[in-house]
C-alpha positions as CSV (number, residue, x, y, z in Angstrom):
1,X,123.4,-24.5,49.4
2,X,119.9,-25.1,50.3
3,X,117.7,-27.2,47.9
4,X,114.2,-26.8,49.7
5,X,111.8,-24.9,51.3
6,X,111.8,-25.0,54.7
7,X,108.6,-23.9,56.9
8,X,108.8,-23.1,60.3
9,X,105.3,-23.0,62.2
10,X,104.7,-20.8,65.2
11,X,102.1,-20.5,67.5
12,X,101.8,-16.1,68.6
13,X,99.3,-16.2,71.3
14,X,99.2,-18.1,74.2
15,X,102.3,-20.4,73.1
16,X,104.6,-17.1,73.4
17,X,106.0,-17.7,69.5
18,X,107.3,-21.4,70.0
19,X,107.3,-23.4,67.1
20,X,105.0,-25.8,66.3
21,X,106.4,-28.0,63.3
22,X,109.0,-27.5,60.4
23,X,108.8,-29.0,57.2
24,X,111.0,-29.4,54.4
25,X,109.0,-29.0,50.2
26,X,111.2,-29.9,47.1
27,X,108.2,-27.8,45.1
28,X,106.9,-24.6,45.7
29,X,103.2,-25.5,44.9
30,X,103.4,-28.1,48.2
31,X,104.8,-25.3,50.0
32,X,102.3,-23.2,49.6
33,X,99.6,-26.2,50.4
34,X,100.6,-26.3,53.4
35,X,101.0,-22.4,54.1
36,X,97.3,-22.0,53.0
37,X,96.0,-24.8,55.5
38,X,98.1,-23.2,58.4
39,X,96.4,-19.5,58.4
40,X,96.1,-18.8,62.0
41,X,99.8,-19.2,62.8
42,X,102.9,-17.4,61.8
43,X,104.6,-18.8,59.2
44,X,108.3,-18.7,58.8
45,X,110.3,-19.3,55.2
46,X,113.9,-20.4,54.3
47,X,113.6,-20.0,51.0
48,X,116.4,-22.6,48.5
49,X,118.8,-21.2,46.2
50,X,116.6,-21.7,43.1
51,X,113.5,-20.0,44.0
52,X,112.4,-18.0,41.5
53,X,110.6,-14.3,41.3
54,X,107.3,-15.1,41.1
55,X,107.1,-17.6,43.9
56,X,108.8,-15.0,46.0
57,X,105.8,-12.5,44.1
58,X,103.5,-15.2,45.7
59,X,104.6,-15.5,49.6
60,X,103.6,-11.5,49.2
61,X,100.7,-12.0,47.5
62,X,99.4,-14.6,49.9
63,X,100.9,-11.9,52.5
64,X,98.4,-9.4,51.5
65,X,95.5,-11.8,52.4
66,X,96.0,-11.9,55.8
67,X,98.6,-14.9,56.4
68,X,101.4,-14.3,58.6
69,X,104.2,-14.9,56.1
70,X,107.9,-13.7,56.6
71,X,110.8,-15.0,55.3
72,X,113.9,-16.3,57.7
């Protein structure tokens, strides 16, 4: 049962897809923080048990602008 969110960072061009960091948020609010200051890379989600409609309505939202969300 997982009780965070856990971001994966990947680099796409010249690193061929290898991750850059992971990070572990108790709150969705930090999560997305850290998702809005990481734009140029692809962004990878594991989202917890608890997460709730609307932050899953968010990762889309943020999605349509242009960041390189998907979940895991």
């Amino acid at each position: 049962m997982r009780a965070n969110w856990v971001l994966e960072i990947y680099c796409e061009s010249k690193c061929k897809n290898s991750l850059i960091s992971a990070y572990e948020f108790h709150d969705f609010l930090s999560l997305q923080a850290k998702i809005e200051e990481n734009r140029a890379y692809k962004l990878l989600i594991d989202p917890p048990d608890h997460a709730t409609s609307d932050e899953f309505q968010s990762l889309l939202d943020l999605r349509g602008q242009g960041f390189k969300v998907q979940r895991k």
